[in-house]
C-alpha positions in Angstrom: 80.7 75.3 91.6 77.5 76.7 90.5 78.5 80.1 91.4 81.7 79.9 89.5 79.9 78.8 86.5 77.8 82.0 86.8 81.0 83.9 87.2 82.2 82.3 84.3 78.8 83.2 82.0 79.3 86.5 83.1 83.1 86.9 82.2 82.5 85.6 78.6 79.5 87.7 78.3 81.4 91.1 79.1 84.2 89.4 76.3 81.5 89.1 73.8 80.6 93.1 75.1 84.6 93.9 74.4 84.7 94.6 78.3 87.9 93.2 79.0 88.9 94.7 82.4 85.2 93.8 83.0 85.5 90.1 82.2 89.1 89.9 84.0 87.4 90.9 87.2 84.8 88.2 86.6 87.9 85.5 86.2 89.6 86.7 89.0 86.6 86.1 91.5 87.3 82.4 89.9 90.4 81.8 90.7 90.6 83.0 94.2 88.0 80.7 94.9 89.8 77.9 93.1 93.0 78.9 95.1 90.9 79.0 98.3 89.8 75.5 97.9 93.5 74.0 96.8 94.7 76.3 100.2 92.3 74.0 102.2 93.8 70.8 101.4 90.5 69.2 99.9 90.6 65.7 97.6 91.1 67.2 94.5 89.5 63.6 92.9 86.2 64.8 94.5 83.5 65.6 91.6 82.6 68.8 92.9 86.4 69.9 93.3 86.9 68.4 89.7 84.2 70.8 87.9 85.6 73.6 89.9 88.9 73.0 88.1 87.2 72.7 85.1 86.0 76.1 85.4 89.3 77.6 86.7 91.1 76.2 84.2 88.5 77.9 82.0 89.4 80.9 83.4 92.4 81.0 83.5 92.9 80.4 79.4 90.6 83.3 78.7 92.2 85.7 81.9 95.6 84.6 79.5 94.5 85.4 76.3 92.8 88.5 77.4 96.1 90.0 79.3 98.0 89.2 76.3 95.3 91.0 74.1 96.1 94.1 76.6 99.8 93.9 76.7 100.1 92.4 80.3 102.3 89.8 78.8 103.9 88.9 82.6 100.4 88.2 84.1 99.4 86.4 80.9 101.8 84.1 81.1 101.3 83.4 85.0 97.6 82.4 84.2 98.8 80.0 81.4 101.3 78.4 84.5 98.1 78.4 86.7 96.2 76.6 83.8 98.3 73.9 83.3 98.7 73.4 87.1 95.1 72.9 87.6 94.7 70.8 84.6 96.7 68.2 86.8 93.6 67.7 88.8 92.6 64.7 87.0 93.3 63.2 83.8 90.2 63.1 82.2 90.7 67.3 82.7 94.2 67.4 81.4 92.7 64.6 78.3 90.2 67.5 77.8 91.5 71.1 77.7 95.4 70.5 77.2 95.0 70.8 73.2 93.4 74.2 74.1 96.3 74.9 76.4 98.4 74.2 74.0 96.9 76.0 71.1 97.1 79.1 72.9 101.2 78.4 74.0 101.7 78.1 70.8 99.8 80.8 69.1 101.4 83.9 72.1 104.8 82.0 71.2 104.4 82.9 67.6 103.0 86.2 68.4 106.6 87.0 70.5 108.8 85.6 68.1 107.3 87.8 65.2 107.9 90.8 67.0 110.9 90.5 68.0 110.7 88.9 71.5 112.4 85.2 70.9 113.4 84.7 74.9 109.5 85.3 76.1 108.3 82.8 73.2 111.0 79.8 75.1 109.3 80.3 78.4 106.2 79.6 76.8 106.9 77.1 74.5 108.8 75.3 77.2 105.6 75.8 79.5 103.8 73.7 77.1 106.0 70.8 76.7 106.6 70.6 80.4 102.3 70.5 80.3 102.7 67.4 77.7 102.6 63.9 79.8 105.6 61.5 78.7 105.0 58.7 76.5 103.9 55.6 79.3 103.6 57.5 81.8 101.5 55.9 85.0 97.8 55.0 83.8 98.3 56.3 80.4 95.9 54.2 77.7 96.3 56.2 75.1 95.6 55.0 71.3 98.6 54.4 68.8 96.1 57.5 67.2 96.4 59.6 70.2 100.4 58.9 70.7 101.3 60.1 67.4 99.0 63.5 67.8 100.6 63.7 71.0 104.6 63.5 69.5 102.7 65.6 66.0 102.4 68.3 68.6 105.4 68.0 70.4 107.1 68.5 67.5 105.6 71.1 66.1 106.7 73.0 69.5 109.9 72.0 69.3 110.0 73.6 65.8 109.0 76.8 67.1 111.2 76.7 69.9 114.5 75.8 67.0 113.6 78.8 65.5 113.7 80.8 68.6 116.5 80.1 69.7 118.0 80.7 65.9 116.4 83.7 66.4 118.4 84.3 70.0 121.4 83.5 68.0 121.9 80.2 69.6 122.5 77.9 67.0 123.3 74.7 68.9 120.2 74.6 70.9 118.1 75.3 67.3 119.7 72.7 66.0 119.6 70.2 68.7 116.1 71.1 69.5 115.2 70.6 65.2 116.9 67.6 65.2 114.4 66.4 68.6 111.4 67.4 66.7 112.6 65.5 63.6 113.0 62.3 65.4 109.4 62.5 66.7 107.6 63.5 64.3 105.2 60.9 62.7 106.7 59.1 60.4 105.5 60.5 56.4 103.5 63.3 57.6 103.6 67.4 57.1 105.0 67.3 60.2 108.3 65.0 59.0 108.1 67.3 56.2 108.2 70.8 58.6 110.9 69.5 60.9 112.9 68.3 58.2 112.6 72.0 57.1 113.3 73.8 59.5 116.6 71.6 60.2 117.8 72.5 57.0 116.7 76.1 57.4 118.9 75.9 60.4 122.1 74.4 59.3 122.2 76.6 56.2 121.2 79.8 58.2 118.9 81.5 56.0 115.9 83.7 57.3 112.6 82.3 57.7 109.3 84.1 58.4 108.0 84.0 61.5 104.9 82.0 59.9 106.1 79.0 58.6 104.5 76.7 61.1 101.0 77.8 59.8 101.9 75.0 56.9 101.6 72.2 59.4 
């Protein structure tokens, strides 16, 4: 774990350098050791094993976000799979870094569907709700607080996802997956307010730009 961590230091030091093939090397050394360990068949609930996941996890967001930055878009979006796959090494991980995970679904999503590339923005956006637990699910606790962030930001990917499918020309998923973002978002919020939007976009088919989640 300790050397991971230095592996780690290292990677984000050659990002702060702009040395991204630099700091990819330095992520990669971090994952084949986290894919070493899962190969063995170790207790993943073991605190040692849990940091190292941290750190992968880690790594893999910032390996993503740097092989989108360089146009790799295939081998960005496998690190985001690995990310949320390791994330499901505990819960008080997945409680920790999902939003992050998230944030960066969401922000690559918008970046595909403004230029153009609507079918690579639903694998990710559907990455990310498939990394979002269900409502009750076993040993859940969460806060009537955290539940409705949690449905604020499935929502809000399911907006994005309406619209890319609008964009794909498929109107009766965009519709069907507005009205499902609609009926979860919190009641009276922005996010009532976007949904209800972009349902209305929909059904009257007029164009949107690619930016108007940024008002949620």
């Amino acid at each position: 774990v300790l050397l991971a961590s230095q592996w780690a230091l290292a990677g984000r030091a050659w990002i702060l350098a702009k040395k991204d093939e630099q700091a990819l090397q330095c992520f990669h050394v971090i994952m084949e050791s986290w894919q070493a360990v899962c190969s063995s068949g170790v207790d993943k609930k073991e605190a040692n094993v849990v940091r190292l996941a941290e750190v992968a996890a880690q790594a893999l967001t910032c390996a993503s976000r740097l092989h989108f930055r360089l146009g790799a878009y295939d081998l960005s979006f496998d690190a985001l799979s690995r990310a949320r796959d390791t994330l499901e090494a505990s819960a008080e991980l997945q409680c920790a870094m999902l939003d992050d995970l998230l944030s960066l679904c969401y922000e690559q999503a918008l970046a595909h569907r403004s230029a153009g590339k609507a079918q690579s923005a639903v694998e990710i956006l559907t990455l990310a709700l498939a990394a979002i637990p269900s409502a009750g699910g076993p040993g859940e606790t969460h806060s009537g607080n955290v539940a409705l962030a949690a449905a604020a930001t499935r929502a809000r990917l399911m907006r994005q996802l309406a619209l890319c499918y609008l964009q794909l020309r498929n109107e009766a998923l965009a519709t069907a997956h507005a009205r499902e973002a609609l009926a979860i978002s919190p009641p009276s919020s922005c996010h009532q307010a976007s949904s209800l939007q972009v349902l209305l976009h929909i059904l009257c088919e007029h164009t949107m730009p690619a930016d108007i989640e940024l008002m949620s």
